[in-house]
C-alpha positions in Angstrom: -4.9 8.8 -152.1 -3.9 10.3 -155.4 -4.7 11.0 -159.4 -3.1 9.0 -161.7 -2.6 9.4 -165.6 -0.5 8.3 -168.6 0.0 7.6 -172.2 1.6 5.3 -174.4 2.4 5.7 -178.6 5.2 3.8 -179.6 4.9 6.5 -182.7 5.6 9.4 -180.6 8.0 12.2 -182.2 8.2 14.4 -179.0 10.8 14.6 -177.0 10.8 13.3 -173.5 10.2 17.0 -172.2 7.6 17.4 -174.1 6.1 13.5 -173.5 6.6 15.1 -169.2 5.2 18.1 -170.2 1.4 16.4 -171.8 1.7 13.8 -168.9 1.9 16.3 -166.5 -0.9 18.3 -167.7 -3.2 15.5 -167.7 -2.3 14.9 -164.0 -3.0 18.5 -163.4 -6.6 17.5 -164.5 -7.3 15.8 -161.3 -5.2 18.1 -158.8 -7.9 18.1 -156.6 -7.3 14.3 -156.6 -3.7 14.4 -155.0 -2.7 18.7 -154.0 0.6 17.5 -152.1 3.1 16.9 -154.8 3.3 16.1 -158.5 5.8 13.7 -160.6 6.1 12.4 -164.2 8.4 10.1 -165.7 8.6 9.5 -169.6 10.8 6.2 -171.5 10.4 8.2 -175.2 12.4 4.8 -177.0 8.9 2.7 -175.2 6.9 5.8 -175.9 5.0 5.7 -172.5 4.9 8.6 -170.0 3.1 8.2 -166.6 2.1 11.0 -164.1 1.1 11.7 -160.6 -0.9 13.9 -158.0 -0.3 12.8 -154.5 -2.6 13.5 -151.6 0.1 12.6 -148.8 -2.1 10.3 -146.2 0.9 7.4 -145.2 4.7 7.9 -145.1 4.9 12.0 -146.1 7.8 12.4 -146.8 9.7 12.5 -150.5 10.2 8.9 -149.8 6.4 8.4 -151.1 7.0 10.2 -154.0 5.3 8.8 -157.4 5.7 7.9 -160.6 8.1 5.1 -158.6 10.9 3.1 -159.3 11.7 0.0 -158.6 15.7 0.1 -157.3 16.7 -2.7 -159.8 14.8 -0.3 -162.4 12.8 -2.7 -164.0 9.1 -1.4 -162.8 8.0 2.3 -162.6 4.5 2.9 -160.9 1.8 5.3 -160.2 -1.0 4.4 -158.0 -3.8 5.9 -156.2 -5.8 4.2 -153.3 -4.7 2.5 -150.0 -3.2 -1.0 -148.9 -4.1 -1.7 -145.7 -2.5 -4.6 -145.0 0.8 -3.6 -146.6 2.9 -3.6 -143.4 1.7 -7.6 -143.5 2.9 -8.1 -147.1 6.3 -6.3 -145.9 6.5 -9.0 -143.2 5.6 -11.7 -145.8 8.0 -10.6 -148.8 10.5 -10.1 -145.8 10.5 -14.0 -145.0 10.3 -14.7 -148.3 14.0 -14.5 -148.2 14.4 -11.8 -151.1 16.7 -8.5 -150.3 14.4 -5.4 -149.9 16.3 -2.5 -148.7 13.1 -0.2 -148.3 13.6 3.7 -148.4 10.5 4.8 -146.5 7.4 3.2 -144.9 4.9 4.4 -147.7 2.6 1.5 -149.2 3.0 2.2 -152.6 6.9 1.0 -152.1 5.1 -2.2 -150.7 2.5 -2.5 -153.6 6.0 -2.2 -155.9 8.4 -4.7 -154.3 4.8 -7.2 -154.0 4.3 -6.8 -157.7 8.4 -7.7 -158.1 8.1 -10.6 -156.6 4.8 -12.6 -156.6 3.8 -10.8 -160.1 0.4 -8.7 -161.1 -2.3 -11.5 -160.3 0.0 -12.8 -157.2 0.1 -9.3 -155.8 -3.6 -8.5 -156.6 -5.1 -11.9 -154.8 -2.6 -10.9 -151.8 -4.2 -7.0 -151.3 -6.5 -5.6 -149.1 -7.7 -2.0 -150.2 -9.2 0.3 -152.2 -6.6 1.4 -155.6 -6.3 1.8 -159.1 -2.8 1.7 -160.3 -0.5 1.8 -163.7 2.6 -0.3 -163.6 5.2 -0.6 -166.6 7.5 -3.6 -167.0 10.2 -2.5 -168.7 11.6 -5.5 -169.5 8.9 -6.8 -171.0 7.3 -3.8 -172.2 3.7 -4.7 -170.8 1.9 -2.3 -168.8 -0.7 -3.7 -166.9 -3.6 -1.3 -165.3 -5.6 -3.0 -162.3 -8.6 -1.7 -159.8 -9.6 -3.0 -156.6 -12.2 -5.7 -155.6 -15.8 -4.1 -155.0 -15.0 -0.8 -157.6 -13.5 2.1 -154.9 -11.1 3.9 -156.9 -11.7 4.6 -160.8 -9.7 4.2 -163.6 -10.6 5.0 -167.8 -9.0 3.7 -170.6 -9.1 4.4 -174.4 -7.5 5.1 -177.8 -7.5 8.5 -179.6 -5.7 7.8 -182.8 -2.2 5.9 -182.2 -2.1 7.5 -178.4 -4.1 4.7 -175.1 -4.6 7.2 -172.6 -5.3 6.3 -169.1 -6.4 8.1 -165.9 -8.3 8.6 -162.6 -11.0 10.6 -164.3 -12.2 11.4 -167.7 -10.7 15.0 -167.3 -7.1 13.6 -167.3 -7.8 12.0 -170.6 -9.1 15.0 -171.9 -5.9 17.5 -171.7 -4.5 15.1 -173.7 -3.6 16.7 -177.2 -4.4 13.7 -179.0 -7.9 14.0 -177.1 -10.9 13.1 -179.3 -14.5 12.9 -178.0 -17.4 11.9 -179.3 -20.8 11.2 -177.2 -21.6 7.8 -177.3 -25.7 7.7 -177.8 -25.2 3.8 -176.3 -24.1 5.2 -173.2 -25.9 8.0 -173.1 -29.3 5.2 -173.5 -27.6 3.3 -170.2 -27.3 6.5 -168.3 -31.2 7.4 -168.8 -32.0 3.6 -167.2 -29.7 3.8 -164.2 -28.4 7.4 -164.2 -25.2 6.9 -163.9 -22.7 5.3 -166.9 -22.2 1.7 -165.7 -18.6 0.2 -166.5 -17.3 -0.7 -168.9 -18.6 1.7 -170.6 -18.1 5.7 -170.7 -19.8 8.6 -171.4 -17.3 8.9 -174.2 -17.2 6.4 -177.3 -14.3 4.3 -177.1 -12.9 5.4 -174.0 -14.0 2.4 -170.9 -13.7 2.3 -167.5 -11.7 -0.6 -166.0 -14.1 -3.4 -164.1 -14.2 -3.7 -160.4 -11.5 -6.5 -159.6 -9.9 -6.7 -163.0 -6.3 -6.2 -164.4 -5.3 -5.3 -167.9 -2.5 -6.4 -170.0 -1.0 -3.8 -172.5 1.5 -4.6 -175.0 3.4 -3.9 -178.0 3.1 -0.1 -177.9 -0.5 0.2 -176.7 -1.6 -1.7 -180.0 -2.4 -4.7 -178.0 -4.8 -4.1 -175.2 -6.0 -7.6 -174.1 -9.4 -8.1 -172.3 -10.0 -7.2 -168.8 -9.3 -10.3 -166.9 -11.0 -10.9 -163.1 -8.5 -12.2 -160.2 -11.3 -12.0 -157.7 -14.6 -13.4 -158.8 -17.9 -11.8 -157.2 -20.3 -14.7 -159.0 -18.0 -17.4 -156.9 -17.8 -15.9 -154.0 -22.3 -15.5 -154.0 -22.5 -19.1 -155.4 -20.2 -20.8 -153.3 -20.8 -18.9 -150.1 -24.7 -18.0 -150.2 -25.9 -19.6 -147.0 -23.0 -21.7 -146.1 -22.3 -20.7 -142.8 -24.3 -22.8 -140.3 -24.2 -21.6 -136.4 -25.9 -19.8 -133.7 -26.7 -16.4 -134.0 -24.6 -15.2 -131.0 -21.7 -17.0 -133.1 -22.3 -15.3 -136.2 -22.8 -11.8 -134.2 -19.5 -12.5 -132.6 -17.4 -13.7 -135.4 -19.1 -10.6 -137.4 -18.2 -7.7 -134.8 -14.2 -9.0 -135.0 -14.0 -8.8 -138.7 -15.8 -5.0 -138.2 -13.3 -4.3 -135.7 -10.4 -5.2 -138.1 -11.7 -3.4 -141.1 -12.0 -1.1 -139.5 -8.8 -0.6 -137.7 -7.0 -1.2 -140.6 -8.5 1.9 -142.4 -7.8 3.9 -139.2 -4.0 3.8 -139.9 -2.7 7.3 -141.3 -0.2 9.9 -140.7 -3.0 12.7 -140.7 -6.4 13.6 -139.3 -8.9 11.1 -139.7 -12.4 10.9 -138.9 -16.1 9.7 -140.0 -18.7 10.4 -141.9 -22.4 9.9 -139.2 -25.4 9.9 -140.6 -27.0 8.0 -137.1 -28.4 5.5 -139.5 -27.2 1.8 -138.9 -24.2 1.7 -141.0 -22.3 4.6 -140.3 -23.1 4.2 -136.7 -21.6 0.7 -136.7 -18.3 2.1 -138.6 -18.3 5.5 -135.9 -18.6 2.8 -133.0 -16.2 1.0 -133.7 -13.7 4.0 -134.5 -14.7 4.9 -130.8 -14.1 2.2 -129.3 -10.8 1.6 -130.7 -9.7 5.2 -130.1 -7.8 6.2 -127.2 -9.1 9.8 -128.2 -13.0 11.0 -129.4 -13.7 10.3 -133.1 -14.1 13.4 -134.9 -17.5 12.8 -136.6 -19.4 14.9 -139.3 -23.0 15.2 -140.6 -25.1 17.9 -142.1 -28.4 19.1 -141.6 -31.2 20.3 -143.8 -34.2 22.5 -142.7 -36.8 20.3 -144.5 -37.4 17.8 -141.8 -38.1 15.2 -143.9 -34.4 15.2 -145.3 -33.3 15.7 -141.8 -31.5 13.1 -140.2 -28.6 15.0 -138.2 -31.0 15.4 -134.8 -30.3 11.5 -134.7 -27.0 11.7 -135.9 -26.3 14.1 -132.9 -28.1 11.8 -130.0 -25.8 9.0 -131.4 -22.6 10.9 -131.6 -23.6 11.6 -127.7 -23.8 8.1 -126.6 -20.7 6.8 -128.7 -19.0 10.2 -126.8 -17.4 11.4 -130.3 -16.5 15.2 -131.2 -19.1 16.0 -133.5 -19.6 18.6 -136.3 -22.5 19.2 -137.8 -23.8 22.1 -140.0 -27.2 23.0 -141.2 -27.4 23.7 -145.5 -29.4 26.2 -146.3 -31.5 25.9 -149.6 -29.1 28.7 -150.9 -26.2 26.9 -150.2 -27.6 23.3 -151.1 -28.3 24.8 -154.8 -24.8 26.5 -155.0 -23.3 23.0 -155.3 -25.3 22.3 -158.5 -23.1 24.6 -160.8 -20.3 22.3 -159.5 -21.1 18.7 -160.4 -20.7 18.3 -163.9 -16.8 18.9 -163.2 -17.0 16.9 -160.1 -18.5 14.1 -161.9 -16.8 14.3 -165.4 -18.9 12.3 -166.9 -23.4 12.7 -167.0 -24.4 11.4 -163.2 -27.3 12.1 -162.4 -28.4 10.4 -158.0 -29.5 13.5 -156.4 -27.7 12.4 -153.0 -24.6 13.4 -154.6 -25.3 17.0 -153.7 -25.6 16.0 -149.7 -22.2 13.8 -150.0 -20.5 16.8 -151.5 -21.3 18.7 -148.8 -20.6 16.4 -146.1 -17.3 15.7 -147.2 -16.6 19.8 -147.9 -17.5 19.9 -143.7 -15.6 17.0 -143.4 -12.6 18.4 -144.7 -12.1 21.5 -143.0 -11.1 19.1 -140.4 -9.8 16.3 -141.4 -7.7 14.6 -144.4 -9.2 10.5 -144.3 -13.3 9.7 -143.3 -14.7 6.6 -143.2 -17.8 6.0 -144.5 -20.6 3.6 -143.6 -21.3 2.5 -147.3 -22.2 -0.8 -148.6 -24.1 -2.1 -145.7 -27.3 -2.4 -147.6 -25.6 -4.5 -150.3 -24.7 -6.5 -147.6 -26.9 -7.1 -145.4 -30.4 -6.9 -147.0 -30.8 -3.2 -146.2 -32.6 -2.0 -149.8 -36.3 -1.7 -149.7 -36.0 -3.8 -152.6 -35.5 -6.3 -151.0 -38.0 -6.5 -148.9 -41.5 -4.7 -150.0 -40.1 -5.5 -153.5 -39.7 -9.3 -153.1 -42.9 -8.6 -151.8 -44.6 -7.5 -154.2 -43.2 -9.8 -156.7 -44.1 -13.0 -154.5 -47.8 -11.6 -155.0 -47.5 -10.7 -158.3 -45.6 -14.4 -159.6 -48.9 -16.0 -158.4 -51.1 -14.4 -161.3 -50.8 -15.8 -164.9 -48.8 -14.0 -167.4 -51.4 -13.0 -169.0 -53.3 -11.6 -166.4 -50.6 -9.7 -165.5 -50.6 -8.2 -168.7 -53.6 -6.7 -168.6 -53.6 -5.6 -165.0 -50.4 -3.7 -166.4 -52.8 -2.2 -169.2 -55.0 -0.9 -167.0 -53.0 0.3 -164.2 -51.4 2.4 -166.5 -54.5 4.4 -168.2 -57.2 3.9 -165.9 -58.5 6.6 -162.6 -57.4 5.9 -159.3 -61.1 5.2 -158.1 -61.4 2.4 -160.6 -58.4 0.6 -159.5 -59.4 0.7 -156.0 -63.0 -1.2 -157.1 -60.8 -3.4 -159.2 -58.7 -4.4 -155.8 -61.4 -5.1 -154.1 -63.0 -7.8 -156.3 -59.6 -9.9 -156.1 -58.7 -12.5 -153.5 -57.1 -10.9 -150.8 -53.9 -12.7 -151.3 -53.7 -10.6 -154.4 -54.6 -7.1 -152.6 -51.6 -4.6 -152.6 -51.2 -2.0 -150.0 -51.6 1.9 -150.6 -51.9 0.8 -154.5 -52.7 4.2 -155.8 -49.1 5.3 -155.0 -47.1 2.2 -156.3 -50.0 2.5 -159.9 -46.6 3.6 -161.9 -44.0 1.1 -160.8 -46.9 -1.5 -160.4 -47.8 -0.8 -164.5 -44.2 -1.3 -165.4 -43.5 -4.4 -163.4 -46.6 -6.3 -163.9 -45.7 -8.1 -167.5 -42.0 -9.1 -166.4 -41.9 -12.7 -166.9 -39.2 -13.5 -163.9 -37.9 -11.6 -160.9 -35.0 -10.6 -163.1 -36.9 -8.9 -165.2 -38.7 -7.4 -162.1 -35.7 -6.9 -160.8 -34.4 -4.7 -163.7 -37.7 -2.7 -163.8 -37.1 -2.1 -160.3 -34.1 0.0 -160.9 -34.6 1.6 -164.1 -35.5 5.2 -164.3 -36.2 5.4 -167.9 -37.9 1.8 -168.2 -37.5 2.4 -172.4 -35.1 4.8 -172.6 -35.2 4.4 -176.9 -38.2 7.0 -175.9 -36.0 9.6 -175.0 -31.7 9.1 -176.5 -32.2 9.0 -180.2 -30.6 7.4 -182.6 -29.2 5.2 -179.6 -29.1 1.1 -178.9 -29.0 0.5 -175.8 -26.0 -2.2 -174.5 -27.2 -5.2 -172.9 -25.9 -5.4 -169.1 -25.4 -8.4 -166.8 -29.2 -7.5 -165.9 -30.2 -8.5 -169.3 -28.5 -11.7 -169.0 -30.1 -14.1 -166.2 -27.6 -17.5 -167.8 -24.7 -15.0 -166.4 -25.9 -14.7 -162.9 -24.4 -17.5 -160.0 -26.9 -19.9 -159.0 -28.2 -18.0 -155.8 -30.8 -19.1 -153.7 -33.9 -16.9 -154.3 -34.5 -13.3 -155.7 -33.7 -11.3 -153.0 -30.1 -12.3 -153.5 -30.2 -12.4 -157.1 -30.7 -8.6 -156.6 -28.4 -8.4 -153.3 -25.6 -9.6 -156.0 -26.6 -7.1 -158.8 -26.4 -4.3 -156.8 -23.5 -5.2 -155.5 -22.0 -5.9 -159.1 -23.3 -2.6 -160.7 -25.3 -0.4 -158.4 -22.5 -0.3 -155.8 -19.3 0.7 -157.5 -21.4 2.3 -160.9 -23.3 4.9 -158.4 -22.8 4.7 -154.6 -18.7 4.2 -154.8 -18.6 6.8 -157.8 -20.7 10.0 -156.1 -18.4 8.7 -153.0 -15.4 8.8 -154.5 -16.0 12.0 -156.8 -17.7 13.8 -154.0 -14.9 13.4 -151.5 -11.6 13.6 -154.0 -13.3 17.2 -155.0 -12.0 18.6 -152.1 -8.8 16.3 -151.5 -10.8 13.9 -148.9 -9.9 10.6 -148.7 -13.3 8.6 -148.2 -12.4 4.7 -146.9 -15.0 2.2 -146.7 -14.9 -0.6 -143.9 -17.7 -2.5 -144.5 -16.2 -3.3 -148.1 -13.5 -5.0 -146.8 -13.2 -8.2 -148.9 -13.6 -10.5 -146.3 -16.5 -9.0 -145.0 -18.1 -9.1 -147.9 -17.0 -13.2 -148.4 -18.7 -13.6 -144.7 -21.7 -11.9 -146.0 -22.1 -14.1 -148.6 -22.0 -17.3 -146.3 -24.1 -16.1 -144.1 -28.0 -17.5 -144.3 -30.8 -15.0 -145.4 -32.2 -15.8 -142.2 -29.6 -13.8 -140.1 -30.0 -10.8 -142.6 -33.7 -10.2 -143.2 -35.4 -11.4 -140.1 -38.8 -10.1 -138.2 -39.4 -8.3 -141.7 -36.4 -5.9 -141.6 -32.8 -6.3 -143.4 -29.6 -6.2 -141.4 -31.0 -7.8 -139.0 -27.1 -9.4 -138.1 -25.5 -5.9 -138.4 -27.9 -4.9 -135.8 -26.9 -7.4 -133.5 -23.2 -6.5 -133.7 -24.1 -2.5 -133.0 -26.4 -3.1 -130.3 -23.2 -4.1 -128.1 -22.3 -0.4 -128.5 -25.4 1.6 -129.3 -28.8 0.6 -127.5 -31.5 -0.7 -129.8 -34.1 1.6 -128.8 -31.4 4.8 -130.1 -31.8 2.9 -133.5 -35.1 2.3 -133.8 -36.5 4.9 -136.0 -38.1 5.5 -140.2 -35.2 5.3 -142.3 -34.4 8.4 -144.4 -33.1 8.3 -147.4 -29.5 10.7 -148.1 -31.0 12.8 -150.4 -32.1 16.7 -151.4 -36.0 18.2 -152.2 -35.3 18.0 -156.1 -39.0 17.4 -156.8 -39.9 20.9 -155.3 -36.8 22.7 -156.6 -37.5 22.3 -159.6 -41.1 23.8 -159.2 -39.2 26.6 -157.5 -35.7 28.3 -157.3 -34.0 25.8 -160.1 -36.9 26.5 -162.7 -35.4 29.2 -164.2 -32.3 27.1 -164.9 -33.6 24.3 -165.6 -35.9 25.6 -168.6 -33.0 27.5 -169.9 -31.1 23.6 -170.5 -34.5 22.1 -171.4 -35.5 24.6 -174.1 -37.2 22.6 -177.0 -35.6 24.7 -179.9 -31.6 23.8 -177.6 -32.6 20.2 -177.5 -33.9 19.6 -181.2 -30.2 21.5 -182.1 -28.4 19.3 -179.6 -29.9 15.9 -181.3 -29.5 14.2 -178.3 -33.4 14.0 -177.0 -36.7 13.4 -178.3 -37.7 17.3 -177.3 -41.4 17.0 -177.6 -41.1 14.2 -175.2 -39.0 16.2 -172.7 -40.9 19.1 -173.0 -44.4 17.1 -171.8 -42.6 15.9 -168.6 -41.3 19.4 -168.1 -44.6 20.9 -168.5 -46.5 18.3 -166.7 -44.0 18.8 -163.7 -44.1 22.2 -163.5 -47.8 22.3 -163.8 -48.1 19.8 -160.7 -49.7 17.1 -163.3 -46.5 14.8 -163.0 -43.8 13.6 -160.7 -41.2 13.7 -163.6 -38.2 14.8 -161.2 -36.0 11.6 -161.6 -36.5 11.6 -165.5 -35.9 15.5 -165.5 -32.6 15.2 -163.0 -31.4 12.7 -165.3 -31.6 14.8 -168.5 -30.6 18.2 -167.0 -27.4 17.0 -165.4 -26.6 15.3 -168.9 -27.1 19.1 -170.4 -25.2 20.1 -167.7 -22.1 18.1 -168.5 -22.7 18.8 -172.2 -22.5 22.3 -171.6 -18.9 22.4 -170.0 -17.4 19.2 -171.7 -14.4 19.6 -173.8 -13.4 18.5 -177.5 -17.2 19.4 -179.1 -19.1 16.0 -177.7 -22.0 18.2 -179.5 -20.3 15.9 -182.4 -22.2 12.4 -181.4 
């Protein structure tokens, strides 16, 4: 697990020293990334320099030092992630016939003799992991950039002048002296919907971030940089496999729990301490199990705390790290120590991000690793297995809704949105109980937004939009359309639940959950793997029938089936919690102070970034207790918060 970074100009007038010296201060960038040794490597006739921070998890010794070179000279790479199956593709190349005469046992000199000899797209179909690496042919002058499958590891590309620069993390770019940054307003609209940046797209104009499963082709000097091109199709692998598997459940369960066990045990091999992230809820329980039980030796396990029992959820963690018989850590935050992270997270992030739960994964990986180097982590199980509540009082709300006419809809939207609670309630009752929504006065905001969508799509969209317009807020900005924008572009799926099963598994997944993962852990030099993202899980999730996933009306209803041979159901059965911190309060409380300070109507109308007098009305209504304007607010203040420690004047935008 490592930082990568490089640069190519085929103008460059600096000598190689000096081409090592800018490479290696953009690897310096993301030290946290990789603390255990450092390399660089320049070609100034090709004009390309690539550097390296290595976090040393398989084969430690110099052997697994990067940039690497091939022994016939021909490739030099730099790479950051994992291979797990990379002693199988040593077996493989091995009786391929060819002469490998390896030097150590580290999987990056697997992932360099693979791309020898079955090529980029050959090597990429044949990997199982989590990376993002740079690779330069030198005979060909090409260098080709890839990222893994489902969107673990990051990697950003973009020109400044004459100079493509490429890294881990914006901050590697940004050393760079050819660095130029200018806010893109675009982006900026994109973050306010989702709150995060979704790829391709950056916080920075110009500058991209590589698509899940995707390679890039980069030739003549870094003047031609082809488009991204997919070697492992998400849409295909929905459309071809929704529903296809037919059998009994117990056949299903069983075939499920041995491809758990493997992906599992494959991201249990490592030449340091390794252990999980528990939260006792049914996703990282399934991942700690089946550690356990493939341990000769108790799991170290790790989960934090929070006095506010409604964010709670270590008492459960605890009672399942009993039963499963791990060592178990867990440490209670204090509000004091919660809010300390704060200061922290626009350098963490690098780039405006904005899902509160990013503050709870930074501290669970800073416990986890006092203790250990490598934690797995129970994430994508929802996307899987119909876990979202999206997906289930959602698509039912939307079943209801779809029955009304269009323009009915419209004007329940109308008055949802302006008239009193008491009025709505009369209103209810006069409509045909098929049409009745539950506890209506709490769902009145979503309910006013969603009501005019014309397809569950649309719905769908609305659903996971903060800003539902966010032209109201980002001036002078036009917002990108997304894949969500675009139903002709979506695979021909069964139903809407999973039409949005596959969007969030295209963009929520790897744009938010895999990005707070993977900046919360690298922070502090943690390698974070991810079982249940195993490709081939996810391919048997896509064949298997929504029956076996949302059944008795609760989602993963097959995951369950496959944990209840380790954990007992009635250990399980409890409210889920969502991973997350009190933001709504703070704010009222001991972040007001601050958060004025960055919201400051005279700062924002000099900034030119917000609409101030709308700002200001949510701050104000929030504070006053007249509105629940955290998410909105959160979003804004950690974009001031980048803003404020960003480099290169992004003020400029």
């Amino acid at each position: 697990m490592c930082g990568i970074a490089g640069f190519i100009n085929p103008h460059h007038v600096d000598d190689v020293s000096s081409m090592l010296s800018s490479a290696s201060k953009m690897a310096a960038g993301v030290l946290h990334r990789g603390p255990d040794d450092a390399g660089a490597w320049a070609d100034r006739d090709a004009g390309i320099a690539l550097s390296h921070q290595r976090l040393s998890i398989i084969d430690l010794s110099p052997a697994g030092h990067q940039p690497m070179r091939s022994p016939c000279g021909r490739y030099v790479i730099v790479y950051n992630g994992e291979i797990y199956n990379h002693q199988d593709l040593r077996s493989d190349l091995e009786r391929s016939g060819g002469s490998f005469d390896w030097r150590g046992h580290s999987d990056t000199e697997t992932l360099l003799a693979a791309l020898r000899h079955w090529g980029v797209r050959g090597t990429l179909e044949r990997l199982n992991g989590m990376f993002a690496f740079a690779v330069w042919d030198a005979t060909e002058r090409t260098l080709f950039l890839a990222r893994d499958r489902m969107g673990e590891k990051p990697l950003y590309y973009g020109r400044c002048g004459d100079t493509l620069l490429f890294g881990s993390e914006l901050k590697a770019l940004t050393v760079h002296p050819d660095w130029r940054g200018e806010v893109d307003r675009d982006a900026l609209a994109l973050y306010m919907r989702h709150n995060c940046v979704p790829a391709p797209w950056s916080i920075y104009r110009g500058v991209a971030k590589l698509p899940p499963a995707h390679f890039l082709v980069i030739r003549n000097g870094g003047r031609d940089v082809g488009e991204p091109i997919c070697y492992w199709n998400l849409a295909l692998v929905a459309e071809n496999g929704a529903g296809a598997v037919v059998g009994e459940p117990e056949a299903l369960t069983e075939e499920l729990d041995i491809l758990l066990r493997d992906a599992v045990k494959l991201r249990m091999a490592a030449d340091v301490p390794l252990g999980a992230f528990l939260s006792g809820g049914f996703d990282s329980t399934t991942v700690a199990a089946l550690m356990q039980v493939q341990s000769e030796q108790p799991v170290k396990t790790f989960s934090i705390g929070f006095f506010e029992e409604s964010y709670d959820e270590a008492p459960h963690a605890k009672l399942v790290a009993g039963h499963l018989g791990t060592d178990h850590t867990e440490f209670y935050v204090t509000p004091e120590e919660a809010l300390a992270v704060i200061p922290k997270l626009p350098a963490i992030y690098d780039e405006p991000f904005s899902d509160s739960s990013q503050i709870p994964t930074y501290l669970v990986s800073e416990l986890a690793r006092k203790h250990v180097t490598v934690s797995l982590s129970g994430d994508g199980g929802d996307e899987l297995f119909c876990g979202y509540n999206r997906y289930v009082t959602g698509y039912r709300i939307w079943s209801k809704l779809r029955l009304l006419p269009r323009p009915v809809r419209s004007m329940l939207s109308a008055v949802f949105r302006y008239a009193p609670g008491h009025s709505l309630d009369a209103l209810q009752r006069r409509l045909p109980r098929r049409f009745r929504v539950s506890n209506l006065a709490d769902r009145l905001p979503k309910l006013a937004d969603v009501l005019g969508h014309q397809d569950g799509q649309s719905f769908y969209r609305s659903l996971v939009s903060h800003a539902v317009n966010p032209g109201e807020f980002v001036l002078g900005a036009d917002e990108p359309k997304t894949i969500i924008d675009y139903p002709d572009l979506l695979p021909d799926l069964p139903g809407l639940r999973e039409q949005m099963m596959y969007l969030d598994m295209k963009t929520y997944l790897p744009d938010d959950i895999l990005t707070k993962l993977d900046r919360a852990s690298m922070a502090v030099s943690l390698e974070a793997r991810v079982p249940l993202l195993d490709h081939r899980v996810v391919e048997f999730a896509w064949r298997v029938p929504m029956q076996y996933k949302y059944r008795n009306g609760e989602g993963k209803w097959l995951l369950r089936q496959v944990l209840s041979r380790y954990v007992p159901p009635e250990l399980m059965n409890r409210p889920k919690k969502g991973f997350g911190v009190p933001i709504e309060h703070w704010l009222r409380g001991p972040l007001r102070d601050w958060a004025e300070c960055l919201l400051d109507a005279k700062r924002l109308r000099e900034q030119g970034f917000f609409d101030s007098v709308q700002i200001r009305r949510m701050w104000e209504e929030h504070v006053a207790g007249k509105g629940r304007w955290h998410f909105h607010l959160w979003d804004v203040l950690m974009f001031q918060a980048w803003l404020e420690t960003s480099p290169a004047s992004p003020y400029t935008g």
